[in-house]
C-alpha positions as CSV (number, residue, x, y, z in Angstrom):
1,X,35.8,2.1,16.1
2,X,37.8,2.3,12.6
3,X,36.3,4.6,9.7
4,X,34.6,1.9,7.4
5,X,32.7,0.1,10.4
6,X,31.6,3.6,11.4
7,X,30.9,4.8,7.7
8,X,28.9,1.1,7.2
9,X,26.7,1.8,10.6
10,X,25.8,5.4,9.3
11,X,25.0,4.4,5.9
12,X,23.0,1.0,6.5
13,X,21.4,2.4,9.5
14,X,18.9,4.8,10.6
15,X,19.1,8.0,8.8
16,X,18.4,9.8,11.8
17,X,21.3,8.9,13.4
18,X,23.9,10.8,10.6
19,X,21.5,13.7,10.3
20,X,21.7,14.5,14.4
21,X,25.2,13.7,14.3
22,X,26.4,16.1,11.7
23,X,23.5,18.5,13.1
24,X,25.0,18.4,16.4
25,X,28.4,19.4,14.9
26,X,27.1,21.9,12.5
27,X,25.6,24.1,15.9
28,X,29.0,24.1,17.8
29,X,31.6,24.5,15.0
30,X,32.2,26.3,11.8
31,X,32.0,23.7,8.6
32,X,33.7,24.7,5.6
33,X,32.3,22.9,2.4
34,X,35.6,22.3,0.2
35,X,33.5,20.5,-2.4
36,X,29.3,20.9,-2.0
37,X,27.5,17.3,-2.4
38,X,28.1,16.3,-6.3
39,X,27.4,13.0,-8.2
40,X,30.5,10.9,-10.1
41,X,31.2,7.8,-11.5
42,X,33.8,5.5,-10.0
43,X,35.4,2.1,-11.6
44,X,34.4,-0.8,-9.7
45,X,37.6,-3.5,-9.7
46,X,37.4,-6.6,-9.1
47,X,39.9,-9.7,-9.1
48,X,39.2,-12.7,-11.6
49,X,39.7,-16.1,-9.4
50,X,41.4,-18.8,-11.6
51,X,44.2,-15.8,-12.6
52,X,44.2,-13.4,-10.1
53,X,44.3,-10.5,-12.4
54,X,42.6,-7.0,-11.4
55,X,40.0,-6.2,-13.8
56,X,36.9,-3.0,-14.4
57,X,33.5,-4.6,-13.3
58,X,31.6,-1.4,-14.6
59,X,31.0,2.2,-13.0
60,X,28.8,2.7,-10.0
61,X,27.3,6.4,-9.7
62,X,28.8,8.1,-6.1
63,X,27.9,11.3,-4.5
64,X,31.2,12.9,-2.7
65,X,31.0,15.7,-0.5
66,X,34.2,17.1,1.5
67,X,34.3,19.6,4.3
68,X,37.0,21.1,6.6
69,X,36.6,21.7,10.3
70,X,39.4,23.5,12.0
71,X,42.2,21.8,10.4
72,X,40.4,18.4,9.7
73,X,39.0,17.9,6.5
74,X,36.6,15.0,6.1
75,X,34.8,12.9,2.8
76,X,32.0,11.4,2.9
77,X,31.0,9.1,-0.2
78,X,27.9,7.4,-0.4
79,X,26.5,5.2,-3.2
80,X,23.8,6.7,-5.5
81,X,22.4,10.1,-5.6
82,X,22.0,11.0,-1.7
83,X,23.1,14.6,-1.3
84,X,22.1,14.8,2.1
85,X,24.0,11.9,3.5
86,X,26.9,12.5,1.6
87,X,27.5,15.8,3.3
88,X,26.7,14.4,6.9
89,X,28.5,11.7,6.3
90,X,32.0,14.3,5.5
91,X,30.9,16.4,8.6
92,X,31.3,13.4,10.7
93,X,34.4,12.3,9.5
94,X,35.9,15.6,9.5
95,X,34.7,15.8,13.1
96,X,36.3,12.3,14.3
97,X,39.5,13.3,12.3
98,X,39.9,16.5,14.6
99,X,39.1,14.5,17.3
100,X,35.9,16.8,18.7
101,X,35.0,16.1,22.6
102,X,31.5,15.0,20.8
103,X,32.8,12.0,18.8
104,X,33.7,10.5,22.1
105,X,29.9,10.1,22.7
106,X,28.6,8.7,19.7
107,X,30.5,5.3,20.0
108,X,27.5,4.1,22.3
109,X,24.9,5.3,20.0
110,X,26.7,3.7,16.7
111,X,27.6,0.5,18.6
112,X,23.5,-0.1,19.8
113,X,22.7,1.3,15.8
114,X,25.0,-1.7,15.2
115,X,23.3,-4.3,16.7
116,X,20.3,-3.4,15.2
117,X,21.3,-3.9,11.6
118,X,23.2,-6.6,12.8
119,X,19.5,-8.0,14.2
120,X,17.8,-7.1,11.1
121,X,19.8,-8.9,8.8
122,X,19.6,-12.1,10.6
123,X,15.8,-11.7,10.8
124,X,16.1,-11.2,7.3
125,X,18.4,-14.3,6.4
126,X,16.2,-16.6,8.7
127,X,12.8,-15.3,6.5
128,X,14.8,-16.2,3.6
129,X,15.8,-19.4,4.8
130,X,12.1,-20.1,5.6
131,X,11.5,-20.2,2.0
132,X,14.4,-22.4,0.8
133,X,14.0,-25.9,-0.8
134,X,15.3,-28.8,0.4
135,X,16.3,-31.1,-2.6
136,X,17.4,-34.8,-1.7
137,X,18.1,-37.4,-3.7
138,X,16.5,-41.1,-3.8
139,X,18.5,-43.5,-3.9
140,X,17.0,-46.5,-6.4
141,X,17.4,-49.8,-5.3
């Protein structure tokens, strides 16, 4: 599983889920905190359609967090002010970047996690598309 579908799965899923992860790591390795949970402001870019040209929507508040473990050092940025996450979400990273035996047994728990977000937003769509309007148009004779 790449980084961003992992990352995506641990920040639109359970909570749980990072928390035991990054727990789980915390017990059986040493974690060095590089730079503790803080909040920043990143540019947001995006690309105008009709001239392709790269401009700055605005600035979204971040929380970054990096830690090292053995040689491995891992981020973990999370939109908004979430302290917590943020710092599981570097300890897991930095755990799949030094390839730890316990990474190897998460894919099963993050693939199910997966489907269940993946279940939730169509339940969602499907109430949403309960409630949408139908317009036709009469023809006049």
């Amino acid at each position: 599983m790449r980084r961003k579908e992992r990352t995506e799965i641990l920040i639109q899923g359970t909570a749980d889920i990072a928390k035991d992860f990054a727990k789980e790591i915390e017990m059986r390795y040493k974690v060095n905190v590089i730079q503790k949970p803080e909040s920043a402001l990143v540019l947001l870019k995006a690309r105008e359609t009709a001239n392709k040209s790269l401009f700055y929507l605005g600035e979204l508040l971040v929380t970054e967090c990096t830690v090292q473990i053995q040689d491995s050092i891992g981020i973990g940025i999370v939109k908004g002010h979430r302290e917590e996450l943020a710092h599981c979400l570097a300890i897991i990273d930095a755990a799949y970047q030094a390839d730890l035996v316990e990474t190897r047994l998460w894919s099963h728990v993050l693939e199910n996690e997966k489907k269940n977000i993946q279940k939730n937003l169509q339940e969602l769509n499907q109430s949403i598309l309960r409630t949408k309007v139908n317009f036709e148009t009469m023809d006049v004779q």
